[in-house]
C-alpha positions in Angstrom: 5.8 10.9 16.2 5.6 10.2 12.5 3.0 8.0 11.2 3.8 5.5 8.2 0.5 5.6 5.9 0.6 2.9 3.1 -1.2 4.1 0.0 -2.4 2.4 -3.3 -4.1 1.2 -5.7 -5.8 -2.6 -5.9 -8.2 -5.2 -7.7 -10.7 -6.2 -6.0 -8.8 -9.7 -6.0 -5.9 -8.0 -4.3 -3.4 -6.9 -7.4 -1.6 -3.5 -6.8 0.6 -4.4 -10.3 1.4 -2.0 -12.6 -1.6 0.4 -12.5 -0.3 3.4 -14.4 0.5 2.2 -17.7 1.8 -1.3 -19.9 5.6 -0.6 -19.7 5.3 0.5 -15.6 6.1 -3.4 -14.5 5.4 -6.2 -17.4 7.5 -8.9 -14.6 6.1 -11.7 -14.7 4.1 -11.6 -18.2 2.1 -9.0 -16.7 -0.9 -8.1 -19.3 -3.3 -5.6 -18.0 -0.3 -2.8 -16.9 -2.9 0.5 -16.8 -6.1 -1.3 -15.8 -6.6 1.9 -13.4 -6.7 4.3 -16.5 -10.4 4.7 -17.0 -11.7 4.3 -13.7 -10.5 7.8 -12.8 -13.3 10.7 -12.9 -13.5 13.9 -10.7 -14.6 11.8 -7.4 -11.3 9.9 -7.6 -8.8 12.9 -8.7 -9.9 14.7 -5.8 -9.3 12.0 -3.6 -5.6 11.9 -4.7 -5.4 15.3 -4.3 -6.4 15.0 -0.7 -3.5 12.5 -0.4 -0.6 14.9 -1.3 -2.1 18.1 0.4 -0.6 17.4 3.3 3.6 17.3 4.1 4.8 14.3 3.9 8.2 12.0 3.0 8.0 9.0 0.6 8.9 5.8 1.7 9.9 3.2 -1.8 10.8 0.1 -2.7 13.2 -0.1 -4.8 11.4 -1.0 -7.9 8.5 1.7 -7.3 11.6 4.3 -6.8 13.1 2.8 -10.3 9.5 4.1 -12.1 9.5 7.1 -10.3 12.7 8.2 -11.0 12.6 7.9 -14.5 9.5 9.9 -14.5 8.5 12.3 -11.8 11.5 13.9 -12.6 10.9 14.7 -16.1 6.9 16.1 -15.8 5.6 19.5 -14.9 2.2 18.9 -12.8 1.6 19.2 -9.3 2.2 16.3 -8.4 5.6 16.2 -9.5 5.9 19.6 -8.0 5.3 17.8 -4.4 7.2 14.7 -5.4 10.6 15.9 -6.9 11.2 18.3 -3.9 10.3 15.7 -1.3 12.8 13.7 0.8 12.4 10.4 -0.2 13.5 6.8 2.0 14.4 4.2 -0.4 14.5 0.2 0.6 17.2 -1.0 -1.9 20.6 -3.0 -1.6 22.0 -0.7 -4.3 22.5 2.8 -2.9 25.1 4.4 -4.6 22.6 3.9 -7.6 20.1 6.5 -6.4 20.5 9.6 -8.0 16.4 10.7 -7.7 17.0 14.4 -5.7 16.8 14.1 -1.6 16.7 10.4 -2.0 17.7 8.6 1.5 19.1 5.4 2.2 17.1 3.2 4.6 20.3 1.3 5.3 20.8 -2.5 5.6 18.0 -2.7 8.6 15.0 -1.1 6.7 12.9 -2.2 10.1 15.1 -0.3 12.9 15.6 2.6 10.3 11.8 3.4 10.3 11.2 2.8 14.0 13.6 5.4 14.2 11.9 7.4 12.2 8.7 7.1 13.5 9.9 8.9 16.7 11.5 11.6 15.3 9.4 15.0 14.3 8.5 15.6 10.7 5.9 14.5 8.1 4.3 11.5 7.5 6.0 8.8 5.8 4.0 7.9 2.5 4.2 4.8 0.7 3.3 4.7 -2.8 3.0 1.2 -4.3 5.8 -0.9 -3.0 4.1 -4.4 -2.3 7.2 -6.0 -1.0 8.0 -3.5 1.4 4.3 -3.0 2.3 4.2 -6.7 3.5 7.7 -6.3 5.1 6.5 -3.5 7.4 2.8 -5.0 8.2 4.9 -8.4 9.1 6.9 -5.7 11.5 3.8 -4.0 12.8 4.6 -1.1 11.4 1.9 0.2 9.1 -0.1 2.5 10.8 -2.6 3.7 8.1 -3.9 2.1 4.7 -5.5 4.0 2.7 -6.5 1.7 -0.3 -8.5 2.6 -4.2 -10.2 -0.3 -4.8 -11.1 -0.7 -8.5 -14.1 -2.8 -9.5 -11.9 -5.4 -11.9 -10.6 -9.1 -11.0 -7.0 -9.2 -12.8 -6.1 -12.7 -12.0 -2.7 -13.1 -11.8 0.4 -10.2 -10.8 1.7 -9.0 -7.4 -0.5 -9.0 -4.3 -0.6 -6.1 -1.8 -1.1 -8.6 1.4 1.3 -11.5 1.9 0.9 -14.0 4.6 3.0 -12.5 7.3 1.3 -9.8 8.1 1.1 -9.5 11.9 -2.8 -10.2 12.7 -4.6 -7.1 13.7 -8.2 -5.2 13.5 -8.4 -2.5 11.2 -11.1 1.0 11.5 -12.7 2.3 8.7 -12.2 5.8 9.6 -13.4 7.7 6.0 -14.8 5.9 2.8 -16.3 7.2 -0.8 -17.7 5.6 -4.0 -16.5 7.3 -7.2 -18.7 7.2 -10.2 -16.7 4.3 -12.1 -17.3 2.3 -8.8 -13.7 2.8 -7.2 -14.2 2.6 -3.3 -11.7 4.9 -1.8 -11.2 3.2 1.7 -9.0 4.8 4.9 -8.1 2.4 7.3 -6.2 2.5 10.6 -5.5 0.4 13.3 -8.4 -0.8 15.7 -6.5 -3.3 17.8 -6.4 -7.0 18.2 -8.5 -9.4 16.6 -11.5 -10.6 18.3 -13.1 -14.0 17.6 -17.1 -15.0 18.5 -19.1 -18.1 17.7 -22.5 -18.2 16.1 -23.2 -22.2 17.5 -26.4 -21.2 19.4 -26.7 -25.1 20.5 -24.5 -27.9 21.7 -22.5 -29.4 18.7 -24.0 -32.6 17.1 -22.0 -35.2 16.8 -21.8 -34.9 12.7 -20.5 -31.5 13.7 -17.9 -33.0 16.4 -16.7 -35.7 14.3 -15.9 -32.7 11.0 -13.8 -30.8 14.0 -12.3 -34.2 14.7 -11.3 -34.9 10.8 -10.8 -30.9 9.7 -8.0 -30.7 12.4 
């Protein structure tokens, strides 16, 4: 079986928008496009490069495939050496538009495609950015890894990673690190269901039975 591993970057106050650079994704009035930039030091680049040494297929939204496309292509580094060769899935309602090499369709059911997938042999599938369809696959129950740069910076406004449909679950810390800019690189994979406790080491008084009564 195939996992699907969601990877990116983040605010501490949940914003994954436009980390690479000020022209990557301006929607919305977007001001602070390339607030990863100097956060990155040797701690951090090795972490990515720990990401893509392993085989693995891409997995895209359609508007993190529209940035890669009109740049992977172009560069000569290793990443685009793993990226442009790379089959890639692509969530979009526009497929005769994709034109990246060993791009893939996920068809009109993006959900049955990757479960699917996911039981075929082959790499991992790798998600890179891709909020919408990140929250479209943890609603499905789909996700089975997150592996998350957290970046010490509150950006206020711009696209969220988590959404509220996300199917409730417990998550395992299974591998963590600090870089020297304070990014907390974070891996994270499921630790099944939630489970709920109570502090209350007495009966309830009845101030605290009357706040249930009005909070309900």
């Amino acid at each position: 079986m195939r996992k699907i591993v969601a990877s990116t970057f983040v605010s501490l106050d949940g914003v994954m928008q436009a980390p690479g650079g000020p022209e990557e994704d301006p929607v919305g009035g977007f001001e602070f496009g390339g607030w990863t930039f100097h956060y990155f030091d040797e701690i951090a680049g090795t972490a990515m490069e720990d990401l893509f040494s392993k085989p693995f297929d891409l997995l895209l939204g359609r508007r993190t495939y529209d940035i890669f496309a009109a740049y992977w292509p172009y560069q000569k580094d290793s990443i685009a050496d793993v990226f442009n060769p790379t089959t890639k899935y692509v969530a979009t309602h526009r497929p005769d538009t994709l034109s990246w090499q060993n791009t893939q369709w996920l068809g009109p059911d993006i959900v049955a495609t990757l479960r699917r997938l996911k039981q075929e042999d082959g790499p991992d599938l790798l998600i890179q950015g891709s909020g919408e369809l990140i929250q479209a696959l943890l609603a499905a129950g789909l996700i089975d890894e997150i592996r998350l740069m957290i970046f010490p910076l509150l950006l206020g406004k711009g696209k969220r990673l988590f959404g509220d449909d996300a199917i409730p679950a417990a998550l395992r810390l299974v591998k963590s690190q600090a870089s020297s800019t304070g990014v907390i690189m974070a891996t994270y994979e499921r630790g099944g269901e939630i489970k709920v406790g109570s502090f209350a080491t007495q009966e309830p008084s009845e101030a605290e039975l009357e706040r249930r009564r009005t909070w309900k």
